[in-house]
C-alpha positions in Angstrom: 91.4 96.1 137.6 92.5 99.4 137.4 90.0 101.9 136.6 92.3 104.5 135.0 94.1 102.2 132.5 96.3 103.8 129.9 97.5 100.4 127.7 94.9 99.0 125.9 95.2 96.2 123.1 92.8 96.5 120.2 91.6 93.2 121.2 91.4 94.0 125.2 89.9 97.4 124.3 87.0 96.0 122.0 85.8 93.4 125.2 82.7 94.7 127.5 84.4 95.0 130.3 84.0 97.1 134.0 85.6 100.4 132.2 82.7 100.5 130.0 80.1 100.1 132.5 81.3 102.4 134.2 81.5 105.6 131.6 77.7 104.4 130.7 77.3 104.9 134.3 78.8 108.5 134.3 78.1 110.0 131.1 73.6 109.0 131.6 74.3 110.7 135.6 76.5 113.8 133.3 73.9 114.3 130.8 70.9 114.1 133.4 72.7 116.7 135.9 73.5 118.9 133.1 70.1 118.8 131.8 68.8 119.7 135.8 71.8 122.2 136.4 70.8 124.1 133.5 67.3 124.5 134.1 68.4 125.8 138.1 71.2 127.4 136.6 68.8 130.1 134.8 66.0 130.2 137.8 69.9 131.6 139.7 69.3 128.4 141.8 72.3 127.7 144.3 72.0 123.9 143.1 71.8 124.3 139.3 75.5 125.6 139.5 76.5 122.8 141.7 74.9 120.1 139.3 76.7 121.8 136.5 80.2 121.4 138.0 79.0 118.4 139.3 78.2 117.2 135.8 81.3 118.5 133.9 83.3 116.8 136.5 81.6 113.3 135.9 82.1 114.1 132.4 85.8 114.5 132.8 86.1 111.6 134.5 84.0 109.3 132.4 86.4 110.9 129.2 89.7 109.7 131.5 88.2 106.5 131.9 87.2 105.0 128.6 89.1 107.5 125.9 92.3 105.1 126.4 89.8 102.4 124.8 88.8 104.2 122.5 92.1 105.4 121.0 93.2 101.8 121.0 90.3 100.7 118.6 90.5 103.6 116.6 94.5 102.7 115.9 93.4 99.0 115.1 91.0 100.0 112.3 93.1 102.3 111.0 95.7 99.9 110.5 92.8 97.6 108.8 91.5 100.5 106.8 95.1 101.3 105.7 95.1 97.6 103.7 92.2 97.5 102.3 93.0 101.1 100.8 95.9 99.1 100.1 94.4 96.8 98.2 91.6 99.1 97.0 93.7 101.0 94.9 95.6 97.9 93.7 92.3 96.4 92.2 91.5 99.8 90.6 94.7 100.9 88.9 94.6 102.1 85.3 97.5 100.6 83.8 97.3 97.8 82.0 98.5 94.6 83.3 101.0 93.9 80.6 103.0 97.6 81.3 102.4 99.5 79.1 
């Protein structure tokens, strides 16, 4: 399975599957390298700098990884938003049913 995939269904994208371990993976070893870089970061340690770049890298790639997912569920419940609005505002008109 590619780890890059762009084409997601809503139904593919909504299934547990490696691309989702994975950005767990990276975005807990982002946030905890961020947290460490910062801290050497303002002692001016060498490695603080490196686990900052280090982290925002990660973070990139976790983003590449599971944002294609992501904007495939987000389309899908828009779509399922968009009729129940639909049908929202059908329910809640205020004309009367004979037309006048």
């Amino acid at each position: 399975m590619k780890l890059f995939r762009k084409e997601w269904t809503a139904a593919e994208a909504d299934e547990w599957t490696s691309h989702d371990f994975w950005a767990s993976l990276l975005g807990v070893l982002a946030y905890i390298l961020i947290t460490v870089g910062i801290i050497g970061a303002f002692l001016l340690q060498p490695w603080g700098f490196a686990a900052v770049a280090v982290a925002l890298i990660l973070g990139l790639v976790m983003f590449f990884i599971i944002d294609p997912k992501l904007k495939a569920m987000s389309k899908a419940f828009e779509k399922k938003q968009d009729g129940y609005l639909g049908k929202l505002e059908q329910s809640n008109r205020w004309e009367d049913s004979d037309g006048d």
